[in-house]
VEXDREN-2710 file (C-alpha; in Angstrom, 1 decimal):
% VEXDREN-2710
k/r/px/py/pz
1/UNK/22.7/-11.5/-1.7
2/UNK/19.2/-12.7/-2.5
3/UNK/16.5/-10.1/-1.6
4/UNK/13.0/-11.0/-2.0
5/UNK/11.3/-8.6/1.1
6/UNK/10.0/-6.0/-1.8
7/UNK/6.7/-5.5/0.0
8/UNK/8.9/-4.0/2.9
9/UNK/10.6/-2.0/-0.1
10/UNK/12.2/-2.2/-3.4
11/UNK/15.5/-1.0/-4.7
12/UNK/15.4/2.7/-6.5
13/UNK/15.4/2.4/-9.7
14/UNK/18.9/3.0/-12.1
15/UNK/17.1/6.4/-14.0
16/UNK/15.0/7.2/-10.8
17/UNK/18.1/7.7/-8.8
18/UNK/19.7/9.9/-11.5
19/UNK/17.1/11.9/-11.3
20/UNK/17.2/12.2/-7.2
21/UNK/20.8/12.9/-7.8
22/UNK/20.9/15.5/-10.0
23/UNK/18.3/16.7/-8.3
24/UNK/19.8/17.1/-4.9
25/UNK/22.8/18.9/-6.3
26/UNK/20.9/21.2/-8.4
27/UNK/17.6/21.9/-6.9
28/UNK/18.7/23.1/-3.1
29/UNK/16.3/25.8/-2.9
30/UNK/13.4/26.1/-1.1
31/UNK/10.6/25.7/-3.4
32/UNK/8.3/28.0/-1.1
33/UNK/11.1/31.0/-1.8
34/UNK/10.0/34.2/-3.3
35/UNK/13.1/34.5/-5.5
36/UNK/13.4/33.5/-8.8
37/UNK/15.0/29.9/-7.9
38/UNK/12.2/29.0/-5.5
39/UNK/9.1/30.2/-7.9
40/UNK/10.8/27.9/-10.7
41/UNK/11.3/25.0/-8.8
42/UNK/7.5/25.2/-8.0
43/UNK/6.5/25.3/-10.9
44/UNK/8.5/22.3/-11.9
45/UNK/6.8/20.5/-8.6
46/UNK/3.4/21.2/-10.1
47/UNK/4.0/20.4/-13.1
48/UNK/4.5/16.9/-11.6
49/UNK/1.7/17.1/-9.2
50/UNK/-0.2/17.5/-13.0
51/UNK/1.1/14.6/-14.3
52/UNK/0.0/12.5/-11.2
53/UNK/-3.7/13.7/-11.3
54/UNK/-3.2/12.7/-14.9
55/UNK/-1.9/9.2/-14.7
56/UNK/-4.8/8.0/-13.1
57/UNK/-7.5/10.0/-14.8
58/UNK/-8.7/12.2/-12.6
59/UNK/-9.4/14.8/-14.9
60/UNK/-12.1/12.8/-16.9
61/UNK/-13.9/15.4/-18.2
62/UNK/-11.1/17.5/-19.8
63/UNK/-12.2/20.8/-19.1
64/UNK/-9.1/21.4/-17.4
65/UNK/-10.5/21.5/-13.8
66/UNK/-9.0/17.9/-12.2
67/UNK/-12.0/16.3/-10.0
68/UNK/-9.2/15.4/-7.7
69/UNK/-6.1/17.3/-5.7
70/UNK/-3.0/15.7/-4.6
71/UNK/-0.7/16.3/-2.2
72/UNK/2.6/15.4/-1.7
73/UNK/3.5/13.5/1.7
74/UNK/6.5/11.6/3.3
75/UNK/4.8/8.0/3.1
76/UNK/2.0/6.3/2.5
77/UNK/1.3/5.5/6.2
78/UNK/1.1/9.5/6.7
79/UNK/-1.5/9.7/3.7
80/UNK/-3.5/6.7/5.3
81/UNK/-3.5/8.6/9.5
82/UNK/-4.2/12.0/7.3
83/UNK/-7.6/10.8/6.1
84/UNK/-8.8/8.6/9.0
85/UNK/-7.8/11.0/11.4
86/UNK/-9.6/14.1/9.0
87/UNK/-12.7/12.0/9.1
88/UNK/-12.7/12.0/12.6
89/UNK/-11.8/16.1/13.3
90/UNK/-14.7/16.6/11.3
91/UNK/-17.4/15.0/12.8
92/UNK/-18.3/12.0/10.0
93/UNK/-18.2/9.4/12.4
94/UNK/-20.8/10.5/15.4
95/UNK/-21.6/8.7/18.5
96/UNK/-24.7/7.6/19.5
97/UNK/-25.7/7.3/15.4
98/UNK/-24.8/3.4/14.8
99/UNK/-22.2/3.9/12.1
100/UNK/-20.8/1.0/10.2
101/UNK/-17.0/1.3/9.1
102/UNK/-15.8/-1.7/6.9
103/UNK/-12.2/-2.5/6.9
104/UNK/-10.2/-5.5/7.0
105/UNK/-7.7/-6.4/10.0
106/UNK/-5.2/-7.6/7.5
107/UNK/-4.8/-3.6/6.1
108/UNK/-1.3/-1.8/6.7
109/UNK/-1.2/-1.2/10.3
110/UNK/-1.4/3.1/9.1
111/UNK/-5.2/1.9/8.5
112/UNK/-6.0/-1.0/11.5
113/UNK/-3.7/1.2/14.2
114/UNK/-5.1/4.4/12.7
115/UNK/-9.1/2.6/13.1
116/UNK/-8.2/1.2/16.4
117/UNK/-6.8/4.7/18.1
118/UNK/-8.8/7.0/16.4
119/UNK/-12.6/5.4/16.0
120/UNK/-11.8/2.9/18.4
121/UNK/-13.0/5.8/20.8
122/UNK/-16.9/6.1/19.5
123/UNK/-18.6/3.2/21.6
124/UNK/-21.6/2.5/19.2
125/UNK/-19.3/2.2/16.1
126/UNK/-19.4/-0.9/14.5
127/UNK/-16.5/-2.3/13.0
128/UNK/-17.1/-5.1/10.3
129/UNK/-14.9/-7.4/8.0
130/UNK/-14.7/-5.9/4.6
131/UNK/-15.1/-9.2/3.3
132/UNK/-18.1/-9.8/5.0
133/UNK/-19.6/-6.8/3.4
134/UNK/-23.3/-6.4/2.5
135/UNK/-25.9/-4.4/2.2
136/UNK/-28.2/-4.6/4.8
137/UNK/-28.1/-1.2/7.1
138/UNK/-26.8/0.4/3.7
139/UNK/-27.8/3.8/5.0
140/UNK/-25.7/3.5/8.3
141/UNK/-22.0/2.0/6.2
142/UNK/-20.4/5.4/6.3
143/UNK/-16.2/4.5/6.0
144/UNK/-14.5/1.7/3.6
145/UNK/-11.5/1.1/3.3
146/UNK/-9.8/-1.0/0.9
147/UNK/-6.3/-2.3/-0.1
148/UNK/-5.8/-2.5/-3.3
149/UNK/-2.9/-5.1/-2.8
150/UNK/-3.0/-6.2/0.6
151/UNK/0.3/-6.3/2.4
152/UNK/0.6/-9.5/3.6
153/UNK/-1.3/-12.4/1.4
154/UNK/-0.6/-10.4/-1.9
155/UNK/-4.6/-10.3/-2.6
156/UNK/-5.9/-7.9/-4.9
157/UNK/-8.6/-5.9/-4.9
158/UNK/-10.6/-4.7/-8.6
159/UNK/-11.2/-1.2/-6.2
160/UNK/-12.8/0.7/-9.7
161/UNK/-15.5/-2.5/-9.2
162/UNK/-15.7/-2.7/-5.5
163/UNK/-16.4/1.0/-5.3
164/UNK/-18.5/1.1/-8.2
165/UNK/-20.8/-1.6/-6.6
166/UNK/-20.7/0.1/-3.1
167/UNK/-21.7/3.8/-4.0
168/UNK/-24.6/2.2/-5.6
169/UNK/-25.8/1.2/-2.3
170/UNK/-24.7/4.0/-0.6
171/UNK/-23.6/7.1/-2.9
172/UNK/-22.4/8.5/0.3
173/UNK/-20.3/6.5/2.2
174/UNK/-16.7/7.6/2.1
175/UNK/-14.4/5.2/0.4
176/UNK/-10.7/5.0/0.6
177/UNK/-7.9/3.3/-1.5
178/UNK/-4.7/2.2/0.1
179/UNK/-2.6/1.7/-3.3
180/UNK/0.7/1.8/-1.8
181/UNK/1.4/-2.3/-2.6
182/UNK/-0.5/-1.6/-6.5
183/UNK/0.8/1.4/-7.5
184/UNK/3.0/1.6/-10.6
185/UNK/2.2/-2.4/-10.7
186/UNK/-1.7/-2.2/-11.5
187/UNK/-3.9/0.3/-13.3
188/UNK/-5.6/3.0/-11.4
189/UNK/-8.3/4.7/-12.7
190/UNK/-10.0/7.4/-11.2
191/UNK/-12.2/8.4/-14.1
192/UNK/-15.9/7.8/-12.5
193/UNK/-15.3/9.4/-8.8
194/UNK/-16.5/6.7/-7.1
195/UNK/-13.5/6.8/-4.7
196/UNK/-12.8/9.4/-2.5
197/UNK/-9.3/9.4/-1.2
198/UNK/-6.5/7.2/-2.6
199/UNK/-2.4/6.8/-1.2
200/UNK/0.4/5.5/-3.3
201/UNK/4.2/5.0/-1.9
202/UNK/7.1/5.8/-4.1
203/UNK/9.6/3.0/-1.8
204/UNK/7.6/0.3/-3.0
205/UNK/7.5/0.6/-6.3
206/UNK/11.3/1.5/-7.4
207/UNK/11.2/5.5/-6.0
208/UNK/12.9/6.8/-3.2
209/UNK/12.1/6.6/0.7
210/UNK/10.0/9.9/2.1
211/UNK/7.5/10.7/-0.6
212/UNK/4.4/9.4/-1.1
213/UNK/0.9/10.8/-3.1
214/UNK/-2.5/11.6/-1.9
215/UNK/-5.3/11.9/-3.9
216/UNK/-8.7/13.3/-2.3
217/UNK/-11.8/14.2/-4.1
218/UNK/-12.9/18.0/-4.6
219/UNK/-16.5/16.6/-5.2
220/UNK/-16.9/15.0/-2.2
221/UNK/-14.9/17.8/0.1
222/UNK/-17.3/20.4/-1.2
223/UNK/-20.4/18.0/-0.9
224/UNK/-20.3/17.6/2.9
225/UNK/-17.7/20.7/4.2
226/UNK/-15.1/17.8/5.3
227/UNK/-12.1/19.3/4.2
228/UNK/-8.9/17.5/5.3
229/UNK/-7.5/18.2/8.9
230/UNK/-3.8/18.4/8.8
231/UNK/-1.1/16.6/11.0
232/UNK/1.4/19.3/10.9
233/UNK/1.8/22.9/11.4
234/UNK/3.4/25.7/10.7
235/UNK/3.4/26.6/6.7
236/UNK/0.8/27.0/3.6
237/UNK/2.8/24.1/1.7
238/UNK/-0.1/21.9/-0.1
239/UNK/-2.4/23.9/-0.1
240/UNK/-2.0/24.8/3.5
241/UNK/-2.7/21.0/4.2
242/UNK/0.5/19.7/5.0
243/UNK/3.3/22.1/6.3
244/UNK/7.0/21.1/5.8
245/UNK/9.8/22.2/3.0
246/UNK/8.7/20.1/-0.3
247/UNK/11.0/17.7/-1.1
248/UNK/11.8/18.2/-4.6
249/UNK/14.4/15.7/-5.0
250/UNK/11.9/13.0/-4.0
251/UNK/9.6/14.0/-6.3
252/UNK/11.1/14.3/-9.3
253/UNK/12.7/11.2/-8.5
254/UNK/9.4/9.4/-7.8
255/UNK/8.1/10.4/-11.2
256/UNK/10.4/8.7/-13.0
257/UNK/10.5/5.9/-11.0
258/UNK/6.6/5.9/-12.3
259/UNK/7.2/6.8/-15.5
260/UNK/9.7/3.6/-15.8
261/UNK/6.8/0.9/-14.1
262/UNK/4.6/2.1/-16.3
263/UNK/6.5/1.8/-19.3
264/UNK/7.6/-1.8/-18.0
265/UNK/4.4/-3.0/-16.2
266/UNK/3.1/-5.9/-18.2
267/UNK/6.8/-6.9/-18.6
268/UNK/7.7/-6.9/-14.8
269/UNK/4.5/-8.9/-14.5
270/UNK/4.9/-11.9/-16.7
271/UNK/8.3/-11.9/-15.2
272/UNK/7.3/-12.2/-11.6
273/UNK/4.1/-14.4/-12.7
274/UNK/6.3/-17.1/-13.7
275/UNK/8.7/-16.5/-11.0
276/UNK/6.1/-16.6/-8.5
277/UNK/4.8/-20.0/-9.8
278/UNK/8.3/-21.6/-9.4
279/UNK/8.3/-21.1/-6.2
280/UNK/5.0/-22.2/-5.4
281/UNK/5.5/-25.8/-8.0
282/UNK/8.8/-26.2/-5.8
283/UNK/8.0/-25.5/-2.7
284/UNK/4.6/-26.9/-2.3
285/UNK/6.6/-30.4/-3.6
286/UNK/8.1/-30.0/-0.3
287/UNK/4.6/-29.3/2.0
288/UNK/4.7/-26.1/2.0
289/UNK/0.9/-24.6/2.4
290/UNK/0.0/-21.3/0.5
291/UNK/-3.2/-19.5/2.1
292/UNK/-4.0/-18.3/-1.7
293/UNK/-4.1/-21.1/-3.5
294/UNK/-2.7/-21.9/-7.7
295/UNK/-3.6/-20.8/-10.5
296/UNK/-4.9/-17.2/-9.9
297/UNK/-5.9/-14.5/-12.1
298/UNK/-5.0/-11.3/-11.9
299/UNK/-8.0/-10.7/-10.2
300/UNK/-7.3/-12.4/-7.4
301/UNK/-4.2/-11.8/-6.5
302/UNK/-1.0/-10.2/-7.3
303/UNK/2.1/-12.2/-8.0
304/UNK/4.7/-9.9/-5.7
305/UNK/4.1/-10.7/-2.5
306/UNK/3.8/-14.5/-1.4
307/UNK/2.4/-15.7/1.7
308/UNK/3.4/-18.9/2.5
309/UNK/2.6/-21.7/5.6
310/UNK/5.8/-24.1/6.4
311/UNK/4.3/-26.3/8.7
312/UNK/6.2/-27.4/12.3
313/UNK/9.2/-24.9/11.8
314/UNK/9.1/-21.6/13.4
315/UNK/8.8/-18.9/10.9
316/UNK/11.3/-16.9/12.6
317/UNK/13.9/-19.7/12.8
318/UNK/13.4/-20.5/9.4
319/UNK/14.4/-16.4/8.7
320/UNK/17.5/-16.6/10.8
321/UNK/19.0/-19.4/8.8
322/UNK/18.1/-18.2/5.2
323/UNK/19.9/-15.0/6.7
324/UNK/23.0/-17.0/7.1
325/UNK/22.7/-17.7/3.2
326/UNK/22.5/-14.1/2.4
327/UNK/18.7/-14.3/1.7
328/UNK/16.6/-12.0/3.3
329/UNK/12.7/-12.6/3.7
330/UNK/10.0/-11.7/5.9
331/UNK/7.8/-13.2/8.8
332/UNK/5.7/-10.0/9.0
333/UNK/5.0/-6.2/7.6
334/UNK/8.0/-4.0/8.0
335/UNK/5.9/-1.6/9.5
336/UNK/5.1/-3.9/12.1
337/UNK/8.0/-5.7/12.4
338/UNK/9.2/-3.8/15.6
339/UNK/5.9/-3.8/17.5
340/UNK/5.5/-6.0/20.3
341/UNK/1.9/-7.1/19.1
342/UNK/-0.4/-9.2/21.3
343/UNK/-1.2/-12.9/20.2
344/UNK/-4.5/-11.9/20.0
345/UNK/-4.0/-9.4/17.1
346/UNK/-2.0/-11.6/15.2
347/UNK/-4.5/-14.0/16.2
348/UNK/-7.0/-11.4/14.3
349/UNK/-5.1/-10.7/11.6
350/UNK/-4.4/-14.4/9.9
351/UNK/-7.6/-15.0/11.1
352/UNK/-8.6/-12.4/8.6
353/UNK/-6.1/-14.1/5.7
354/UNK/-8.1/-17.6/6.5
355/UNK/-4.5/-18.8/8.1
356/UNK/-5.7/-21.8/10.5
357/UNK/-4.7/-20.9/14.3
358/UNK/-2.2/-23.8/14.1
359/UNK/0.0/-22.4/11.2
360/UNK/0.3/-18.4/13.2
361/UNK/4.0/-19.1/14.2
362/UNK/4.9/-20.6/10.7
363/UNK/3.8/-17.7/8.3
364/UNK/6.8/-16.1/6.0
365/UNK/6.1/-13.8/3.5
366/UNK/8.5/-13.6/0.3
367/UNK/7.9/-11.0/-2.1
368/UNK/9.5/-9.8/-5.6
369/UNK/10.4/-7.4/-7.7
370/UNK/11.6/-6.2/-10.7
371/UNK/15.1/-6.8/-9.6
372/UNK/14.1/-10.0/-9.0
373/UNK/15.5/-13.0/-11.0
374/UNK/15.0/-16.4/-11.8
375/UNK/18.6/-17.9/-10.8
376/UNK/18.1/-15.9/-7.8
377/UNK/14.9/-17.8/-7.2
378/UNK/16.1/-21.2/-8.3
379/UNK/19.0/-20.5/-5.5
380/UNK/16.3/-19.4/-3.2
381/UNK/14.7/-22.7/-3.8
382/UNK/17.3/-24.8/-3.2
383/UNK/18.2/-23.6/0.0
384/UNK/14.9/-23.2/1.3
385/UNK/14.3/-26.8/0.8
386/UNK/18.1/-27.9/2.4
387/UNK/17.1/-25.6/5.3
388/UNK/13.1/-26.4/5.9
389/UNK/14.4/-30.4/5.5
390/UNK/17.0/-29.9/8.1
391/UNK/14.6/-28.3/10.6
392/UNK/12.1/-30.5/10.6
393/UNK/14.4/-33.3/11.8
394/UNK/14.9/-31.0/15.2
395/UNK/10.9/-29.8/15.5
END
């Protein structure tokens, strides 16, 4: 079997799922307990929650008081409703005001969905291309959101920069982080509080399924009274801001899954850098378009996920018969894959990735990781080419 739909999710990592094991067996109380076995198992889950806020530098100063909190959630897509939908409970975005929100309409559908049902409601709200963003009406710009990796083209976002440059025009507007495709992959750093609210995923980076991390500004929360507004009810579990048994297991799991990308992040990259030019050398050989285009820079986009355009064959047809080779890709986000969207929001949204309206149906996306190797490429390659050439003697 060749798997290259990592965006979707990666396999757990070898020490990661030791961890989640061991864990599992060992740690089956409930960490909200009273009792001896619950209070330690707390601790243990702060003690991680520590290390988080640390990772990413959220405790700049060092006076042992982190400008951040984090709370633990089930995904990433959770984190990402959680703040939109706490922005909106709490009056930030008011009607009648003229407020400009800048997002992109390629974002995780947890952020476009989230936009759509949530501010979709306020009539006067305008709703603007994040990469169209400037500064006129500075004072109005009151939500952006951006993806640090985007989901489906693999571009990547400096955020420290973007946000640095935006808060300059507006020290007020509320920025949020989407870091679910980044994490554990790219450097976070958290250090100057320019952004507000940031989610990671622990599925897409080597950790297990059902825990995710959400970090949210104390500056900002005290600043303007918007604390967050929670989704569930029922318990005082973070902080009273998300109510369900902890799931310990995941955690600990999820750090080490961390602890291991970190250790192995420049490696994994050169890896996938030069796998990820293979595939484009080869395939483009054979007319296959790339919406990013060769060479890029880290800056511009990240080498995991790889968006590609195979002209005149259905994307979905060409899916079915790498499936019968064992090789499993994607035409579309996994978190979307079920929806029955409308032509006109795919339209949108590889309008948004610069994908010409005659190229919509023949979109794949093949993404890598660490698992990833190059004979599995070089096989992926092969019969990619066999396949595509066979095709396009039928369409």
């Amino acid at each position: 079997m060749i798997y290259l739909d990592h965006a979707a999710s990666t396999p757990i990592i070898y020490s990661a799922l030791k961890v989640y094991n061991k864990s599992l067996v060992e740690d089956y109380a409930n960490s909200s307990s009273k009792h001896l076995l619950g209070a330690n198992l707390n601790k243990r889950v702060e003690e991680v929650r520590k290390y988080f806020l640390s990772e990413v530098h959220a405790n700049a100063n060092g006076n042992g008081n982190a400008n951040y909190s984090l709370i633990f959630t089930s995904s990433a897509t959770e984190s990402n409703n959680m703040i939109i939908n706490s922005l909106d409970k709490n009056g930030f975005i008011k009607e009648g005001e003229g407020n400009i929100v800048y997002y992109s309409k390629a974002d995780h559908p947890s952020i476009t969905a989230a936009i759509t049902n949530i501010f979709g409601k306020k009539c006067d709200c305008d709703f603007r291309d994040i990469s169209s963003f400037v500064d006129e009406d500075a004072d109005k710009i009151k939500l952006v959101i951006l993806s640090q990796v985007n989901n489906h083209s693999g571009k990547f976002t400096d955020v420290c920069d973007a946000t640095r440059k935006i808060k300059k025009i507006n020290p007020n507007v509320f920025i949020h982080v989407d870091a679910a495709q980044g994490f554990g992959k790219f450097k976070l750093d958290l250090s100057d509080g320019n952004i507000d609210s940031v989610t990671t995923s622990s599925h897409k980076m080597g950790g297990p399924k059902g825990v995710a991390l959400l970090y949210y500004q104390k500056k900002f929360q005290k600043k303007t009274s918007l604390p967050l507004w929670p989704l569930l009810w029922g318990g005082e579990q973070e902080s009273g801001y998300r109510s369900s048994s902890v799931n310990a297991p995941a955690i600990f799991s999820f750090q080490e899954a961390y602890k291991w990308a970190k250790q192995n992040m420049q490696t994994n990259y050169d890896n996938i850098y030069k796998i990820n030019l293979a595939v484009r050398k080869s395939l483009s050989e054979n007319r296959i378009k790339f919406p990013l285009q060769f060479p890029f820079a880290l800056s511009e986009c990240s080498p995991y996920i790889l968006t590609m355009i195979a002209p005149n064959v259905p994307a979905d047809i060409l899916q079915r018969h790498l499936e019968e080779k064992n090789i499993f890709v994607s035409t579309t986000s996994a978190c979307s894959s079920k929806k029955k969207s409308s032509d006109e929001s795919q339209k949108l949204l590889y309008n948004s990735l610069n994908i010409p309206l005659a190229f919509h149906k023949n979109v794949l996306r093949v993404s890598f990781g660490f698992t990833t190797t190059e004979s599995e490429v070089d096989q992926f390659i092969n019969d990619f080419n066999q396949i595509y050439n066979d095709l396009l003697k039928i369409f």
